[in-house]
C-alpha positions as CSV (number, residue, x, y, z in Angstrom):
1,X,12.6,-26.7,-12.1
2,X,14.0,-23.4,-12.3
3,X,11.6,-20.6,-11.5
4,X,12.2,-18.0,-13.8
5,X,12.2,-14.4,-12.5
6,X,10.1,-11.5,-13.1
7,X,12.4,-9.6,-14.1
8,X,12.7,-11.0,-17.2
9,X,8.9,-9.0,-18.0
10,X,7.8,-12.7,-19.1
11,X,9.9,-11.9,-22.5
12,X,8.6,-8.7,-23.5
13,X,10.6,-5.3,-24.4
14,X,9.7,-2.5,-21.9
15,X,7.4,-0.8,-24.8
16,X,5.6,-3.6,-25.5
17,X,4.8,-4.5,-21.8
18,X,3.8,-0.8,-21.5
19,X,1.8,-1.3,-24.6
20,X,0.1,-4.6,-23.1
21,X,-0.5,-2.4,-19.5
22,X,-1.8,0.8,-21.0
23,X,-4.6,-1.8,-22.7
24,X,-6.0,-3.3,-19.6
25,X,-6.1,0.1,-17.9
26,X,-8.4,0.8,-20.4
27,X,-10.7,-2.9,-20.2
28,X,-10.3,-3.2,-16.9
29,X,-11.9,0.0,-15.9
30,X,-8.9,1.0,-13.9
31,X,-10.0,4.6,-13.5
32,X,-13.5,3.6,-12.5
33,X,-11.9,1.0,-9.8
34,X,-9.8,3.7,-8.7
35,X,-12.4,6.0,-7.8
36,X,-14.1,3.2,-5.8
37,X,-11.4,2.6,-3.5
38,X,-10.7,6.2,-3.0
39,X,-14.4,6.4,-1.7
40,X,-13.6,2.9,0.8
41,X,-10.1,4.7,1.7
42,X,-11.8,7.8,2.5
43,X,-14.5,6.2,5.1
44,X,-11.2,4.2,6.8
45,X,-8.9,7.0,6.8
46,X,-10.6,8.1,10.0
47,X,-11.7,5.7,11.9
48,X,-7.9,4.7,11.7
49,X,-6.8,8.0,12.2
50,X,-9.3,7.7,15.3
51,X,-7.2,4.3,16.5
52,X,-3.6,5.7,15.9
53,X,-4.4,8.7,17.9
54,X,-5.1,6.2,20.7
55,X,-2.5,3.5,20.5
56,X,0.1,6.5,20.1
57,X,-1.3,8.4,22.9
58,X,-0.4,4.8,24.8
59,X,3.1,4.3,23.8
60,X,5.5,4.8,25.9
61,X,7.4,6.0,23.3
62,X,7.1,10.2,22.7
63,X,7.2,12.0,19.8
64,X,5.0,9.2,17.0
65,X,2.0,11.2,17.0
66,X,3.9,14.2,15.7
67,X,5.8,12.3,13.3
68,X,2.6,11.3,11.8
69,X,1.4,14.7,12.1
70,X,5.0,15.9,10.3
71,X,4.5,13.1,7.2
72,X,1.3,13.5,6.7
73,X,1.8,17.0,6.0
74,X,4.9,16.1,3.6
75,X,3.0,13.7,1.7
76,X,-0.3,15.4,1.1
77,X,-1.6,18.5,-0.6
78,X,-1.1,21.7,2.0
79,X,-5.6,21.6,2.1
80,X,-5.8,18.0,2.6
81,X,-3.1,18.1,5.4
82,X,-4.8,20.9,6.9
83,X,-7.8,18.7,7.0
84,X,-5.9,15.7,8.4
85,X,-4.0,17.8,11.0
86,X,-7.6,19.4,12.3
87,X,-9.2,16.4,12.9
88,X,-6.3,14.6,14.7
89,X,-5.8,17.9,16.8
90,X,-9.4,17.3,17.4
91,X,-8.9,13.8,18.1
92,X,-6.6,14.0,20.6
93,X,-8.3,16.9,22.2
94,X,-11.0,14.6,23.3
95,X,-9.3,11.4,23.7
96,X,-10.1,9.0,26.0
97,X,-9.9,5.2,26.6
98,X,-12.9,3.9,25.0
99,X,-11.1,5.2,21.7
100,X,-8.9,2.6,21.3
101,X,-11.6,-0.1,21.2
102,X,-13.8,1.6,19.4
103,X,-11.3,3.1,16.7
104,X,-10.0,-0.4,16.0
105,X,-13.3,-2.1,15.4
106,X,-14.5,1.2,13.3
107,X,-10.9,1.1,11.5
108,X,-10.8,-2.8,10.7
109,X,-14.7,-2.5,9.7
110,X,-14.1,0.3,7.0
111,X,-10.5,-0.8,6.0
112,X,-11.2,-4.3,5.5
113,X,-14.1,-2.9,2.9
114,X,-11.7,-1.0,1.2
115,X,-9.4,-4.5,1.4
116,X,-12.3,-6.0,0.0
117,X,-12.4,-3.6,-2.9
118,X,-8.8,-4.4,-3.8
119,X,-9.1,-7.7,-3.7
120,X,-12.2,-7.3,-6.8
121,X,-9.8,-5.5,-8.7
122,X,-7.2,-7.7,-8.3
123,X,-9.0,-10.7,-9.7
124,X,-10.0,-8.8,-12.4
125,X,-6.3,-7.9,-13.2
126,X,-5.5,-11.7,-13.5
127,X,-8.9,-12.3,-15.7
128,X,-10.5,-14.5,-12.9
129,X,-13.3,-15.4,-10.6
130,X,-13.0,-15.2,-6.6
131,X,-14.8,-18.4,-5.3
132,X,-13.3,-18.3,-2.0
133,X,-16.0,-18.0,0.4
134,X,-17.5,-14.6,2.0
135,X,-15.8,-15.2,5.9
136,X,-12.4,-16.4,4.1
137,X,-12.4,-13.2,1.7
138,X,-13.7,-10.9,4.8
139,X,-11.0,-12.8,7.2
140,X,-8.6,-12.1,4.5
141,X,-9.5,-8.3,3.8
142,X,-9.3,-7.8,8.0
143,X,-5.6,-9.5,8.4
144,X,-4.3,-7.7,5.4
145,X,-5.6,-4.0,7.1
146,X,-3.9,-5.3,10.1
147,X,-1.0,-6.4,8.3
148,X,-0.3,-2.4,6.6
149,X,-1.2,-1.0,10.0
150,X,1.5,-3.0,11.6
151,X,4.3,-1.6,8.6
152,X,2.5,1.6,8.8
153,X,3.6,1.7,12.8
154,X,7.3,0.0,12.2
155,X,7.8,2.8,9.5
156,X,6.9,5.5,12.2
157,X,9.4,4.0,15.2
158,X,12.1,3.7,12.3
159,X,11.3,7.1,10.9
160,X,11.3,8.6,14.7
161,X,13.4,6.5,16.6
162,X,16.2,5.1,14.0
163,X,18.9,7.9,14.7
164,X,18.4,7.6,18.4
165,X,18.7,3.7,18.5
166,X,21.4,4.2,15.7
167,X,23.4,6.7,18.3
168,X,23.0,4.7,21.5
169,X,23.9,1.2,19.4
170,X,27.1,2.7,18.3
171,X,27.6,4.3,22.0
172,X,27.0,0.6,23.2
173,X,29.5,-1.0,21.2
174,X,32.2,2.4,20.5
175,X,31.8,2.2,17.1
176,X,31.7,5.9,17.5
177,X,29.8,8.8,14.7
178,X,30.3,7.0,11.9
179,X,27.8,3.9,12.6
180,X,25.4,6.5,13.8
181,X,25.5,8.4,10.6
182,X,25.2,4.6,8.5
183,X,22.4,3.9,10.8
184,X,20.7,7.2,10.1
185,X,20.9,7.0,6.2
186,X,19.5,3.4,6.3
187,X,16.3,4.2,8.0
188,X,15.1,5.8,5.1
189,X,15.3,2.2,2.6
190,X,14.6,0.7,5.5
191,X,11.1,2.7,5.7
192,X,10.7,1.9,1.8
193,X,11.3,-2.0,2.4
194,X,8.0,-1.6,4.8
195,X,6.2,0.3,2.1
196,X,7.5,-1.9,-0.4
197,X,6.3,-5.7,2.1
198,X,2.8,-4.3,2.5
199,X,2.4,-3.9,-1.3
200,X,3.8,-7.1,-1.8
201,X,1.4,-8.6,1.0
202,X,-1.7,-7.5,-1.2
203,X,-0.6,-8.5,-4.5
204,X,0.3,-11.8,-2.8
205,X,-2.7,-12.5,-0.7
206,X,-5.5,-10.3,-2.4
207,X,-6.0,-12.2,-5.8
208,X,-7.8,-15.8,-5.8
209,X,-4.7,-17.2,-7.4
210,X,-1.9,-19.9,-6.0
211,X,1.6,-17.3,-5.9
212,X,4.9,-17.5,-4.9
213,X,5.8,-14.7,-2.1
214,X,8.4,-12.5,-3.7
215,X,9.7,-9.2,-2.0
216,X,10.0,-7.4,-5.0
217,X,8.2,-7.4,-8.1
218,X,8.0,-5.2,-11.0
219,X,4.5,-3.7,-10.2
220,X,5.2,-2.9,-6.4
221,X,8.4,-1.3,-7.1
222,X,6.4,1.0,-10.0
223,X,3.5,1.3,-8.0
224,X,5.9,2.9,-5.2
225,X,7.6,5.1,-7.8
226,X,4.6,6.3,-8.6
227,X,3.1,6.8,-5.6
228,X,5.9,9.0,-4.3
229,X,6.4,11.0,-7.5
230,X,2.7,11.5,-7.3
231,X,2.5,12.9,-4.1
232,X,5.2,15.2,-4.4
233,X,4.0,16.1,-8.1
234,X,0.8,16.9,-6.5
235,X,1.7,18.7,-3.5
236,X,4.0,20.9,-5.7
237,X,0.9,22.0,-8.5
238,X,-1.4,22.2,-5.4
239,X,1.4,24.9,-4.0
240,X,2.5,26.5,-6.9
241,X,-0.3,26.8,-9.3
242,X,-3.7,26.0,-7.9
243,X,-5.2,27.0,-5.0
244,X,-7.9,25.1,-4.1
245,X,-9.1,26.3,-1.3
246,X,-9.9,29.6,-2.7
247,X,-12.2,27.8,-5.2
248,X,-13.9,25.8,-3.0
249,X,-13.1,27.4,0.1
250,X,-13.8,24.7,3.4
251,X,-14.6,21.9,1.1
252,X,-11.3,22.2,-0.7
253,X,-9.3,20.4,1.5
254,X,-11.7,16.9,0.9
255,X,-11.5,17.3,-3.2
256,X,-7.4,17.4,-2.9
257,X,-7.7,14.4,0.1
258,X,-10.0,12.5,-2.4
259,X,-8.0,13.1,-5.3
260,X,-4.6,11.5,-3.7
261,X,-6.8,8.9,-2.5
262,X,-8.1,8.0,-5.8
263,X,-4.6,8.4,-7.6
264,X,-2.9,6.5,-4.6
265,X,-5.7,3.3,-5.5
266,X,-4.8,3.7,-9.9
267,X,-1.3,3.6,-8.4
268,X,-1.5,0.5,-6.4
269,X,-4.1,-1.0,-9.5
270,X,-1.3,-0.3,-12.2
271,X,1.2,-2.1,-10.1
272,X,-1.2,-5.5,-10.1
273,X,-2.1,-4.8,-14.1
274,X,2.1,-5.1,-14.4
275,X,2.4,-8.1,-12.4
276,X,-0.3,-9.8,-14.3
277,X,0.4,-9.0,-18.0
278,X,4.5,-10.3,-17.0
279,X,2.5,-13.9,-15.5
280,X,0.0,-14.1,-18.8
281,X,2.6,-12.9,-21.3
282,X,5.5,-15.9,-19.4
283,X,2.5,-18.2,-19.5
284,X,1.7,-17.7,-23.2
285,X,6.0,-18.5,-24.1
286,X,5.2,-22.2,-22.0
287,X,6.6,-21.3,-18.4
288,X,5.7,-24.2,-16.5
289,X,5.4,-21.7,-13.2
290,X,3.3,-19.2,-14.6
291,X,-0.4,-18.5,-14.5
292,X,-2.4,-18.3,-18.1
293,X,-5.5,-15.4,-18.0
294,X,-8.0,-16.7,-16.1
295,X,-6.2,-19.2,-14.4
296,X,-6.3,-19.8,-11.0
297,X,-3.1,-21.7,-10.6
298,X,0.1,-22.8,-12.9
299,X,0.5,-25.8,-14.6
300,X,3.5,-26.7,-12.2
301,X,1.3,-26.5,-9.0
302,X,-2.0,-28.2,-10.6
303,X,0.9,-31.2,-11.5
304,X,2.1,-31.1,-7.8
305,X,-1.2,-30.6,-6.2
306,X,-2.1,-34.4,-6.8
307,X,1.3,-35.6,-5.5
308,X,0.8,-33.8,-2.3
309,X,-3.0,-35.2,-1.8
310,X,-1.1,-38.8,-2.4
């Protein structure tokens, strides 16, 4: 049986799949959701800011902790950089060795919460009940915070290292400047490939339904569209036209670092709610290999379920 792609939106026109999308946003209590896991990404962002600083400040390798200084400061708000770059400074000021065991267990504690949180919007996206036990959802929320701390540190070694490992492959081999230059430009899809694998680890893993592991999907390449233009869009009205901080003065830098976090969480929920209307809307034409609302599994795997038991 051919597996049809999702690609194909399930059969709907762009407008009407945006028409379908824009509805569940609105039943789903997207919004709301969002503003939940900005308030579970905000208690993980430091305790894993905590472990980076020392696992970084272990590798061998020089220059990470900077680059994570340098993109945090190009992906955020100028106040909620700030805010970031302080408490790392302060961080590493008082590092020590017990911060690596400490950070991680803090980190995976808090992140696997805000796992957690995803994974209860992600079943509602698809219209259905998680009965997969409380250790196998927990399990599941800890290896997934595991798995995007992993891409998270790939991403920085590419982003850092790349043109150096580019230069001494093509020194290795005398494939002279020009590989160098090749290897340089594709560190940067490279870095979006790992941005692009950890979104489509949570949409595979996070929902309690049977899935086929794809790449790429629809939602995770929107959701990192969105998340991109966001954070430029935001940093560039933060910059130009408001100025928080002279509002709010010190606490200005938390409202901007909990306002990307909560559009970064509608981001990553729109992405799911576009993955999930393409399944429903292919399950409703009679796709064999896709799941119906509500259902936990398509009809082609509940048929070959019982073949495999026999």
């Amino acid at each position: 049986m051919t597996e049809p792609s999702p690609w194909n939106l399930g059969g709907l026109s762009l407008r009407e799949l945006g028409r379908r999308v824009w509805r569940e946003l609105g039943e789903d209590d997207v919004t709301d959701r969002g503003a939940a896991l900005a308030y579970y990404f905000l208690f993980a962002l430091f305790p894993t800011l905590l472990f980076l600083t020392a696992l970084l400040g272990m590798s061998p390798l020089p220059g990470l902790m900077d680059a994570l200084i340098a993109y945090a400061d190009k992906a955020l708000p100028p106040a909620a950089a700030s805010l970031v770059k302080h408490t790392l400074d302060e961080i590493r000021a008082g590092a020590r060795g017990g911060l690596l065991s400490l950070g991680v267990l803090a980190a995976l504690w808090s992140g696997s919460n805000g796992m957690a949180s995803i994974m209860t919007a992600l079943n509602i996206a698809y219209d259905v009940k998680d009965g997969r036990p409380w250790w196998k959802r927990r399990g599941l929320a800890v290896l997934l915070t595991l798995g995007f701390g992993l891409l998270i540190m790939i991403a920085l070694v590419l982003l850092v290292f790349g043109p150096m490992v580019g230069q001494a492959i093509a020194a290795g081999l005398g494939l002279g400047n020009v590989f160098a230059l090749a290897w340089r430009i594709l560190s940067v899809p490279v870095v979006a490939l790992c941005a692009l694998a950890g979104i489509a680890l949570v949409y595979y893993l996070a929902p309690a339904v049977e899935q086929r592991w794809r790449w790429v999907t629809p939602g995770s390449v929107v959701a990192l569209v969105l998340w991109l233009a966001m954070s430029f869009g935001l940093r560039q009205y933060v910059s130009r036209f408001a100025n928080y901080t002279a509002t709010y003065g010190s606490i200005g830098g938390v409202i901007l670092l909990m306002l990307w976090l909560y559009l970064t969480g509608v981001v990553l929920l729109v992405g799911a709610e576009i993955n999930a209307e393409i399944e429903h809307a292919a399950a409703k034409r009679g796709e064999e290999t896709a799941k119906a609302p509500g259902a936990h599994a398509a009809p082609a795997d509940r048929e070959q379920a019982p073949r495999h038991a026999a």
